[in-house]
N, C-alpha and C positions, 0 to 999 in steps of 0.2 A: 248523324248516323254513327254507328259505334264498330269498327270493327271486332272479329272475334278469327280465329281460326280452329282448325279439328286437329286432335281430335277433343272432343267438349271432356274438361275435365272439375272436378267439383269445384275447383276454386272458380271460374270462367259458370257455370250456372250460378252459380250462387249470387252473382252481382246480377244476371238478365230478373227486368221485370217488366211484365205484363203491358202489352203494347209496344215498349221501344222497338226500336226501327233498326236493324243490323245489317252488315253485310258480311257475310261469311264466305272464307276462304281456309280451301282444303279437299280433303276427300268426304265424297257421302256415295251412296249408295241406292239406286231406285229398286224399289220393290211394288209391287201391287199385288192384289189379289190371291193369284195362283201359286206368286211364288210366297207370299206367307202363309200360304195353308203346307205347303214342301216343308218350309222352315220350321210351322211347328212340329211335323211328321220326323221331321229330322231330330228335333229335338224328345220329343214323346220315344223317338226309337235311341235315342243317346247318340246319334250321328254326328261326325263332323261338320258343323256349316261349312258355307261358300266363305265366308267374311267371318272373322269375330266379332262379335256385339259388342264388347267393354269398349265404351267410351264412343262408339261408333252413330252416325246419323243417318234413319234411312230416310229417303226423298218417294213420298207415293205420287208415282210418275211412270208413264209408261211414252215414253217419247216415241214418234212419225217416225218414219224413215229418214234416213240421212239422206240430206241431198248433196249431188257431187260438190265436190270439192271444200263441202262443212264437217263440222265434227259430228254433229249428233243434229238430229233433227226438233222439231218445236217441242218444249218440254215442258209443257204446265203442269202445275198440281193436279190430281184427283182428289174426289173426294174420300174425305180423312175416316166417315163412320163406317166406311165397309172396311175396314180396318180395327174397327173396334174389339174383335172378337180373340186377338192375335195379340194386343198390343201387352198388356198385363204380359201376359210369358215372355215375351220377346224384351219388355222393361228388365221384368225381372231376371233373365239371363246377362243384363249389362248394358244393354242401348240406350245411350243418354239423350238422345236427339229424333224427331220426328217431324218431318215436314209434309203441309198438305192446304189442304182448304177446308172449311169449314166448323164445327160444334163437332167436342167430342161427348162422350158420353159419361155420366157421374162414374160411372166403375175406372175409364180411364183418366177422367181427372184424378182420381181418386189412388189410381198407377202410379201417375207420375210424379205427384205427391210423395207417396210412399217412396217411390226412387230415384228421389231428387234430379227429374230428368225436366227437357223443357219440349215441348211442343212451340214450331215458327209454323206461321201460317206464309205461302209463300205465292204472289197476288196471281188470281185467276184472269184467265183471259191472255195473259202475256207471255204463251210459251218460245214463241219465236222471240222476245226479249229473254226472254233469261236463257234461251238454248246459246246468246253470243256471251254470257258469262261461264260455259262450260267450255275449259282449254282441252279436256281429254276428255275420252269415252269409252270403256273397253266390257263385253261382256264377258260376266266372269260365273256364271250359273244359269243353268236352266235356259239354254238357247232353244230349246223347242218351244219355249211358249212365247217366241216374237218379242212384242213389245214391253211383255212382261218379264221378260227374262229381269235377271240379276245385274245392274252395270255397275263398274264402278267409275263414278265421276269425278273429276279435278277443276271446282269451280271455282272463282277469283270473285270476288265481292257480289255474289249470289247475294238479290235483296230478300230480306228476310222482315215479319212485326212476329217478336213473341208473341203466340196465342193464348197462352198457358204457361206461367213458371214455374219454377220448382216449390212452390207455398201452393200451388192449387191455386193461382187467380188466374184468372180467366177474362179474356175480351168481351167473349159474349155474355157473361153475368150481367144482372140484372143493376142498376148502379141504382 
């Protein structure tokens, strides 16, 4: 496995491809649903974000409650295509990095191509595993929508497979 850390910048994509196995250590960012539909509102209205994009990786995750005396509670991926509609704007303002599960869609392969970003697929099922590789957890936007708020997280060798590199290849393609 290969380490990398955040934030992802063009030299550091340019070497991931398609499948390899990482482990990422740094900051990233959970978002889902509600809060990228704020994000693009925010940006449609010229708003300050919560976070800067440039170079930044969001995690679609909406992590359980913390249990006492844990950081952050079980944090698995969601699925990545209800995301699809978002991701294009959100590339293009500078997000180099997106973590999830699942097949994105030809217009966001087709993104992330275009901006040399990479898609990790990051393994389902295991969110109480990967919530012990998160050292920190703070929410930092959008506290009324719960789980979906905004967090920013500090994770130490988060396993990660490229799903998608920045050529547009892709795991689930057809071989």
């Amino acid at each position: 496995m290969r380490r990398i850390s955040t934030p992802l910048t063009k030299e550091i994509i340019k070497t991931l491809r398609c499948g390899q196995e990482i482990l990422l250590s740094g900051t990233i960012y959970t978002a889902r649903d509600q809060a990228h539909k704020r994000l693009r509102e925010a940006i449609k209205k010229h708003k300050k974000l919560p976070f800067g994009l440039n170079n930044q990786i969001i995690y679609y995750c909406g992590p359980t409650n913390t249990p006492r005396g844990k950081i952050i509670g079980s944090c698995g991926p969601t699925t990545s295509s209800r995301m699809d509609s978002f991701t294009p704007l959100l590339l293009k303002k500078g997000l180099k990095g997106i973590v999830g599960k699942g097949e994105r869609s030809r217009e966001v392969v087709g993104a992330i191509k275009k901006s040399k970003a990479v898609y990790f697929l990051a393994p389902a099922g295991c969110g109480a595993l990967l919530a012990k590789k998160v050292k920190s957890s703070k929410i930092i936007a959008y506290k009324d929508l719960g789980p979906e708020a905004i967090r920013k997280l500090e994770v130490k060798d988060f396993p990660l497979i490229v799903g998608i590199d920045s050529q547009g290849r892709s795991v689930y393609a057809a071989q």
